[in-house]
N, C-alpha and C positions, 0 to 999 in steps of 0.2 A: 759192464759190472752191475751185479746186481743191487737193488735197494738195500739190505742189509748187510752188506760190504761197505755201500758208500759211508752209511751210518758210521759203523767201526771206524774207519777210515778220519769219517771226522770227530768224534768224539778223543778220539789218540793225537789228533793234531792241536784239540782243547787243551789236553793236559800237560804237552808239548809249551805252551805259551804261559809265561811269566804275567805274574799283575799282585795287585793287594787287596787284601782279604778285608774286610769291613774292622778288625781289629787293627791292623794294622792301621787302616783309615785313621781311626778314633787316636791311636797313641800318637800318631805324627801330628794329626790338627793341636793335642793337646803340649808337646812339643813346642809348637811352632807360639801357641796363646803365650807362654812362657817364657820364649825370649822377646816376645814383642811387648808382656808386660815388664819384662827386663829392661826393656830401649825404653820404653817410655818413661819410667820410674826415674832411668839415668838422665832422662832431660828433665825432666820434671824439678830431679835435686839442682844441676847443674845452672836450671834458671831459676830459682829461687835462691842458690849461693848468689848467686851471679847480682839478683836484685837485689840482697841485704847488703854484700859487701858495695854496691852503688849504693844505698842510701845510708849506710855509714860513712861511706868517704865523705858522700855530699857533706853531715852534718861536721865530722872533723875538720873539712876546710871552710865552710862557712863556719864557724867557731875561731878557729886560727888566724881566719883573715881578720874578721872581728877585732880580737885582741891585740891582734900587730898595728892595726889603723888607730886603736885608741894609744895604746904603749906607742908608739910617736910622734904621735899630737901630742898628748902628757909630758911625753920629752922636754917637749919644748915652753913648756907653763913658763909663765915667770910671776914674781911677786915678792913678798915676804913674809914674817911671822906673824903683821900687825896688817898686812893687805895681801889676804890671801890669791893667788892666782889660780885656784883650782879651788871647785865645788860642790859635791854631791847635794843629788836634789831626789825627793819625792815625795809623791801623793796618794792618793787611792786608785789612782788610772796612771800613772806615769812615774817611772824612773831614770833619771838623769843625770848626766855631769857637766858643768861649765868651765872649760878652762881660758887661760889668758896667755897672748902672746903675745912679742915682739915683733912686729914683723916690719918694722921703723926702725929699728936698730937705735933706741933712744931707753935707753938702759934708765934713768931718772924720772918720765917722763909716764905714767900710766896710763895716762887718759887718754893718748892716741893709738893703745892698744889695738888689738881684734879679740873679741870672744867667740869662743867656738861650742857649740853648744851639740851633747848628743842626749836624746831621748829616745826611749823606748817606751812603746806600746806595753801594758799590763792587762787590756781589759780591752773590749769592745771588738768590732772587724778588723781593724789592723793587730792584733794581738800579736807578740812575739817579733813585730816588727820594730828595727831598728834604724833611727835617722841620722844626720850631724848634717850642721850648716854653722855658718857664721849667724850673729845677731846682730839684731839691729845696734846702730852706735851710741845710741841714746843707755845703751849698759856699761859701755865702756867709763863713764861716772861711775860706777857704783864702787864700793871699794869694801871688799869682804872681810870683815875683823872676826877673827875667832870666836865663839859664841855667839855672835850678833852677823849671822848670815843674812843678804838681801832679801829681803820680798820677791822670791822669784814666782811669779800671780801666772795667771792663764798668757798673760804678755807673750812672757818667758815662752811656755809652752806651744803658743798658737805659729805655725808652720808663716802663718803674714808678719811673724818678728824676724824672719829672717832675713839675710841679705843676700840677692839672689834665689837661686834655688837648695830646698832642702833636699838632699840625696840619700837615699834610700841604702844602707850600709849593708842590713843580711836581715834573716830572720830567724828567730831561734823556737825553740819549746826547753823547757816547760815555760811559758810566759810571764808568770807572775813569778819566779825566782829564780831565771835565766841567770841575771847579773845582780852584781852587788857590787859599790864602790865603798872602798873604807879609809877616811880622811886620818894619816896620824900625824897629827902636828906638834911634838914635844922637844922643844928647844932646850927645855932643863938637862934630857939626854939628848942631844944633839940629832933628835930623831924629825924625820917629814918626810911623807910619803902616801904615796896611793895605793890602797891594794886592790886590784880587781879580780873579782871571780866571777868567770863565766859560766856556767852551766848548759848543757843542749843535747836534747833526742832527737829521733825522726818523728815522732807523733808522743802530742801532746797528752791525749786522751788512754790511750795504753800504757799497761804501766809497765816499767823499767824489767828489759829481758836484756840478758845479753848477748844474744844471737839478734832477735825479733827486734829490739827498740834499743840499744845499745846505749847508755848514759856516757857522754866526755865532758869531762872536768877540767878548766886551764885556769889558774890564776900565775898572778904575775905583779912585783910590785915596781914603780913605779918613782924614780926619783929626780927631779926637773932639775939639770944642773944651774939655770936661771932663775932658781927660787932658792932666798935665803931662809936663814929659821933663825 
């Protein structure tokens, strides 16, 4: 066969074979950039639902539990109109509450109480942290009369008045207006009672979204069937 037959021969066999054209190239790569910026964007959303709706739950059940462990210690306050068993406390660095129990079963009998005390953190590196412990005995004397609350001094406050260990309850934000306790003492209407509101986000320093930093709200009041009024 001659040279210029072979030529023929294979140039027809060239155009015999299937392939993709450089346009073809370009529209498939661009294609392809497209659904993979697709997949990624999908995981992208996926884990950042995924991480807010985890740090929302964290903050609603650290909140909830919060409130259940005060709301049944409160339960159980005892006292009266004229020796109060429960009572809000703060400072510039701390807010807290003190209540009183029975735990002697000596209904007459105050001074062998237990006081249970919770504080929280306002200010400083433990900020937003919350405590409770029992106190020392030396409080179980004091006897709370309406308007004329104890001297609850650094004593009070300092984690060595406790008895035992002070445990560490949850931590909240915003830290200086997490919680609020509100004493109502009104025997004229047959009124006594605690109210508590909690307040709490996932960061402190951001402010209030409701996707990104979610604000929960729980109050609840409080009425100690062993405290009279």
């Amino acid at each position: 066969m001659s040279l210029r037959k072979k030529l023929i021969t294979y140039n027809l066999k060239l155009r015999t074979k299937s392939g993709l054209t450089l346009i073809e190239l370009i529209i498939a790569s661009i294609l392809m950039g497209l659904v993979m910026m697709g997949v990624i964007s999908l995981d992208y959303a996926m884990r950042r639902t995924y991480r807010v709706s985890a740090m929302s739950a964290d903050v609603s059940t650290r909140i909830s539990g919060a409130m259940v462990h005060i709301f049944n210690r409160a339960s159980l306050a005892v006292g009266m109109s004229t020796d109060l068993g429960l009572w809000p406390f703060e400072d510039a660095s701390v807010r807290g509450l003190v209540l009183r129990q029975d735990r002697n079963n000596t209904p007459g009998d105050f001074t062998d109480d237990t006081w249970i005390r919770y504080i929280h953190n306002k200010s400083g590196g433990g900020a937003g942290d919350i405590y409770y412990c029992e106190i020392i005995s030396d409080f179980t004397n004091v006897h709370i009369t309406p308007g004329a609350p104890p001297a609850l001094d650094a004593t009070v406050y300092d984690p060595a008045s406790c008895v035992g260990t002070q445990y560490f309850l949850t931590h909240v934000y915003p830290a200086t207006t997490f919680t609020t306790y509100t004493l109502i003492n009104d025997p004229g209407n047959f009124e006594f009672y605690l109210q508590v509101d909690m307040t709490g986000r996932n960061s402190d320093t951001d402010p209030v979204d409701p996707i990104k930093n979610k604000e929960y709200k729980l109050s609840t009041r409080v009425t100690p069937l062993g405290h009279t009024f």
